[in-house]
C-alpha positions as CSV (number, residue, x, y, z in Angstrom):
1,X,19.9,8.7,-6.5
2,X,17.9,12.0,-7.2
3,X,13.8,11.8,-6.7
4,X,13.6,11.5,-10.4
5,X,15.8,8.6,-11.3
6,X,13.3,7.0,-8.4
7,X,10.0,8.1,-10.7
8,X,11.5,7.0,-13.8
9,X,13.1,3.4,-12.0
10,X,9.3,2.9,-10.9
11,X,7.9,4.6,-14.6
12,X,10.0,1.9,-15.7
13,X,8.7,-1.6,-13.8
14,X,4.8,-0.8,-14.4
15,X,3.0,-2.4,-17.2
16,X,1.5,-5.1,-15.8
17,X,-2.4,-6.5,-16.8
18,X,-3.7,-5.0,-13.9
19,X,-2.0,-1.7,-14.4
20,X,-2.3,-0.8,-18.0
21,X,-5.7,0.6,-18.2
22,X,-4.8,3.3,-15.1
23,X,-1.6,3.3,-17.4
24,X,-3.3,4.2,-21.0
25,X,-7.3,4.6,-20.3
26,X,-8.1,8.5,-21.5
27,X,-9.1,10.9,-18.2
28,X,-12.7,11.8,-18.8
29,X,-13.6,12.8,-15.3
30,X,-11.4,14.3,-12.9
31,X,-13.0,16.4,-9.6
32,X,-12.0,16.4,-6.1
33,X,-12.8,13.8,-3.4
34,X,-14.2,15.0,-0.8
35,X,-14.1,18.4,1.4
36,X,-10.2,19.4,1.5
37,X,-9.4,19.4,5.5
38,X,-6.1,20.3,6.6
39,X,-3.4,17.9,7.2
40,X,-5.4,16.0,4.9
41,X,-3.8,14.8,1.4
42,X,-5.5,16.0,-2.1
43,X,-7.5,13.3,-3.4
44,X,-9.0,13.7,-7.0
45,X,-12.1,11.2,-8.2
46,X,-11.1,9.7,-11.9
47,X,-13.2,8.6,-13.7
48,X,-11.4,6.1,-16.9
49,X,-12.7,5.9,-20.9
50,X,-12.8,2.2,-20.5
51,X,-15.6,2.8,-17.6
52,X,-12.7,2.2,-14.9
53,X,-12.8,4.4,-11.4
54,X,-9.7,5.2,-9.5
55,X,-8.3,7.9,-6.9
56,X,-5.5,10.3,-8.1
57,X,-3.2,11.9,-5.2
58,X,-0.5,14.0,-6.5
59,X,2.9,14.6,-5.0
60,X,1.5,18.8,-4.8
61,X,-1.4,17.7,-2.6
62,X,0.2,15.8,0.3
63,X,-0.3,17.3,3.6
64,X,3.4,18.2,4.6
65,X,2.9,18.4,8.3
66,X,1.2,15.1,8.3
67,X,3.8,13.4,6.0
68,X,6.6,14.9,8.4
69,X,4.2,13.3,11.7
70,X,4.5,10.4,10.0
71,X,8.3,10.8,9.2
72,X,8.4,10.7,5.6
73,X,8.9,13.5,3.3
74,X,6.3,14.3,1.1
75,X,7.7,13.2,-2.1
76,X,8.2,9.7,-0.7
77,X,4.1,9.2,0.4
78,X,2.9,8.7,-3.9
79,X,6.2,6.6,-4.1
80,X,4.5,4.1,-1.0
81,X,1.3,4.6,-2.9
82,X,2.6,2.8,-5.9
83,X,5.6,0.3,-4.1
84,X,3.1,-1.5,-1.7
85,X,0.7,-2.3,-4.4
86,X,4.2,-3.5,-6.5
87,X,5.1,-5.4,-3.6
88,X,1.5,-7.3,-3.5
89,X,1.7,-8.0,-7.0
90,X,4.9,-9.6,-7.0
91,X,4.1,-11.3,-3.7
92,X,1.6,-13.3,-5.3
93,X,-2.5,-13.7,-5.8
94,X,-3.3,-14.1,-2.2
95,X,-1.9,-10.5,-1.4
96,X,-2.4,-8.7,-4.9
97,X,-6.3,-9.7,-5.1
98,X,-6.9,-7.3,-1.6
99,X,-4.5,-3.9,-2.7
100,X,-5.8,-1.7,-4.9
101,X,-3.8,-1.9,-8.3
102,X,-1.7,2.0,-7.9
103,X,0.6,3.4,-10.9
104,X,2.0,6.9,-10.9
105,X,0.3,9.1,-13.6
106,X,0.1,12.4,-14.5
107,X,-2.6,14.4,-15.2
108,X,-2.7,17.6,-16.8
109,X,1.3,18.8,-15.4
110,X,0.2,16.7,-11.7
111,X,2.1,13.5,-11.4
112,X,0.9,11.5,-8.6
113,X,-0.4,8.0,-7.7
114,X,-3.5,6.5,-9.6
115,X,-5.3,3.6,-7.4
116,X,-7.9,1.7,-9.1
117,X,-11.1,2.4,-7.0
118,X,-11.8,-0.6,-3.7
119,X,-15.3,-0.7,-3.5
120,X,-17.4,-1.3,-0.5
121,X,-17.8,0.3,3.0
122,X,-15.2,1.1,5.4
123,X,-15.8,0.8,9.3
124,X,-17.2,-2.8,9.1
125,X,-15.0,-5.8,11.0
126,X,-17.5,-8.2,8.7
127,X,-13.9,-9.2,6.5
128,X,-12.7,-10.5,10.4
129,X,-15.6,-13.2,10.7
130,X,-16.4,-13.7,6.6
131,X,-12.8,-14.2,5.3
132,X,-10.9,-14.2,7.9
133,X,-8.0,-16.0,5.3
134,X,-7.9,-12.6,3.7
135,X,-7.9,-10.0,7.2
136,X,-4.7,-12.6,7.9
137,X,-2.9,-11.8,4.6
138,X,-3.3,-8.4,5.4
139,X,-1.8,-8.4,8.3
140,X,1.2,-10.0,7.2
141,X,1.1,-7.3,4.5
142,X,0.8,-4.2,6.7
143,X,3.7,-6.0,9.2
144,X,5.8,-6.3,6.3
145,X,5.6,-3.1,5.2
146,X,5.2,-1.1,8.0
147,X,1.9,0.3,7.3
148,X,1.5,3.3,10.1
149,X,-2.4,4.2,9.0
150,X,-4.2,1.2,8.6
151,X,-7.6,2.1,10.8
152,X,-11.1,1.1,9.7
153,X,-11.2,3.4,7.0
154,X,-8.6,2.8,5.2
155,X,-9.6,-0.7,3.8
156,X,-13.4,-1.9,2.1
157,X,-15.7,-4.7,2.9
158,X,-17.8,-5.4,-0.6
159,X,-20.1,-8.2,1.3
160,X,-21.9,-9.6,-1.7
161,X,-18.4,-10.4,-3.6
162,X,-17.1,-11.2,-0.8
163,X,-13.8,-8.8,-1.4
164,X,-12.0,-6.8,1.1
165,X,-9.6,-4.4,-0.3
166,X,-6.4,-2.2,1.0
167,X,-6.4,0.9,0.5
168,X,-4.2,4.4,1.6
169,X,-0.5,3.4,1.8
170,X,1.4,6.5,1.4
171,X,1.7,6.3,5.1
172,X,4.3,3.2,4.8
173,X,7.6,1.8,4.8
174,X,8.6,3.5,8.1
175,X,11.5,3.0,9.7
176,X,12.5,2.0,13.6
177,X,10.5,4.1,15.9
178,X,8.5,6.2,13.6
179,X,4.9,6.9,14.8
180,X,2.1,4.6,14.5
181,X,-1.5,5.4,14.1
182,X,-3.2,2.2,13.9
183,X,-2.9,-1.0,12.4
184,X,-6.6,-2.8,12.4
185,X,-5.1,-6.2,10.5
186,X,-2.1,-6.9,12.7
187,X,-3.9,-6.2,16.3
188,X,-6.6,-8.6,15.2
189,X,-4.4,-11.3,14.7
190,X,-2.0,-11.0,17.6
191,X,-5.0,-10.6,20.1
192,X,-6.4,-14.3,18.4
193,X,-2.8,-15.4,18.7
194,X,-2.9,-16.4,14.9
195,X,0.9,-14.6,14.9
196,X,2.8,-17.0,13.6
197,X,3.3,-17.5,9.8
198,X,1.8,-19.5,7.7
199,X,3.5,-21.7,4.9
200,X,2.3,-19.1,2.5
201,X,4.1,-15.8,4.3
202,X,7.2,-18.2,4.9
203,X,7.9,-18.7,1.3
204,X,6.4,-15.3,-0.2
205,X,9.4,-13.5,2.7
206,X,11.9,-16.0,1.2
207,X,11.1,-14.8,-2.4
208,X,11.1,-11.6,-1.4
209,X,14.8,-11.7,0.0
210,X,16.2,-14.2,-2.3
211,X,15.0,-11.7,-4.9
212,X,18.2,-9.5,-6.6
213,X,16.6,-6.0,-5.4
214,X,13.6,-6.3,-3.5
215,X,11.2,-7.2,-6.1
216,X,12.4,-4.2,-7.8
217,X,11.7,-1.7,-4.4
218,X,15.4,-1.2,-3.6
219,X,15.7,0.3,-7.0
220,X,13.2,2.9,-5.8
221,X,12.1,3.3,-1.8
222,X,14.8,5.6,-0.2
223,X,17.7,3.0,0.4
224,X,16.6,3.2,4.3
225,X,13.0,2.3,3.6
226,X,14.3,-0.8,1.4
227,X,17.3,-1.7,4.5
228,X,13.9,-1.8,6.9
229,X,12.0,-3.8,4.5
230,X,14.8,-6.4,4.4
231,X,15.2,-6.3,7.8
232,X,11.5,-6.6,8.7
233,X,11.3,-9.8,6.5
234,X,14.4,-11.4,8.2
235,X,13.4,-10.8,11.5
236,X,9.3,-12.5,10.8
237,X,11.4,-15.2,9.5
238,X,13.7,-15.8,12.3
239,X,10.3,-15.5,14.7
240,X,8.1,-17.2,12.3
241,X,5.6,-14.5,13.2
242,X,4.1,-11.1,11.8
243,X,5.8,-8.1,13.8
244,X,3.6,-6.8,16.4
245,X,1.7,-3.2,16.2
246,X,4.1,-0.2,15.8
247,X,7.5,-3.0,15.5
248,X,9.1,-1.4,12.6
């Protein structure tokens, strides 16, 4: 299956009530985020006509060296963008209310992946002590789908609601033995010895491999990302645990 019948398979699963204002909301502000840094991916500041922020990365603007580090081809890292938050969605509330809604969009020619805006401040381990329920689902989330980048930037801590949030997942879905940066979630939990799953994971792991395709990801992910997703999920199953750091 070409790149494009992937786009329009994925084009063709969003919609949801989350999604449809990154979906249909007008552009009316669109600048770069941040100071461009090599082997760092283009990241554009969007501002929505319903007063909605988000983050736009287009397939053009990923860093190729660091996609390859990471062992994915650059085409594949907006594709993660927008399959983990499909994954958390149909997972269930527990694991959609911490990833940032993500659809792919274009914007002016530049397809890419939209992410509704997390906010709060990274580089805090308050989410560990305030809800530490939440900093477990996220480690199931980022064992499950091998999330290679998740360091203490690449999530927010909004204290006063109380909400962490997942962001950054083009660095996903990885396959045996492809490099691991660091995964904050998961090393938390297995050095409290909180490993083993809860009722919750058990049963959202069942749905996931009872479902017909993946919850619509095999139609999508590279068939080896979605034969490592099903193969991750068996194997925390038979173990009745998360997958350690860097177990993909």
């Amino acid at each position: 299956m070409s790149l494009q019948d992937r786009v329009d398979e994925l084009a063709a699963q969003q919609g949801s009530t989350e999604e449809d204002h990154l979906l249909h909301a007008q552009i009316v502000r669109y600048e770069r985020h941040g100071t461009a840094h090599p082997g760092v991916n283009e990241t554009y500041y969007v501002v929505l006509d319903d007063g909605g922020e988000a983050f736009h990365k287009p397939f053009s603007g990923v860093a190729v060296p660091t996609a390859q580090h990471y062992g994915h081809h650059p085409d594949e890292v907006p594709m993660h963008e927008c399959g983990a938050w499909r994954l958390a969605h149909r997972l269930g509330p527990a694991y959609a209310e911490i990833v940032a809604p993500c659809v792919l969009r274009a914007h002016q020619g530049e397809a890419g992946a939209l992410s509704a805006r997390q906010f709060g401040l990274p580089l805090t381990d308050e989410p560990l002590t305030r809800v530490p329920d939440r900093a477990r689902a996220a480690a199931f989330f980022d064992s499950l789908i091998a999330q290679q980048d998740r360091h203490a930037g690449n999530y927010r801590w909004d204290g006063d609601a109380e909400k962490l949030g997942l962001i950054d997942h083009g660095f996903a879905f990885a396959g045996p033995g492809q490099y691991v940066n660091q995964s904050f979630f998961v090393a938390w939990r297995w050095a409290r010895d909180e490993q083993a799953l809860i009722d919750a994971d058990q049963q959202a792991l069942r749905n996931l491999l009872e479902s017909r395709d993946l919850h619509g990801l095999g139609r999508f992910l590279l068939p080896e990302e979605a034969e490592a997703l099903a193969a991750r999920a068996d194997l925390m199953l038979e173990r009745s645990s998360i997958l350690a750091v860097g177990e993909f």
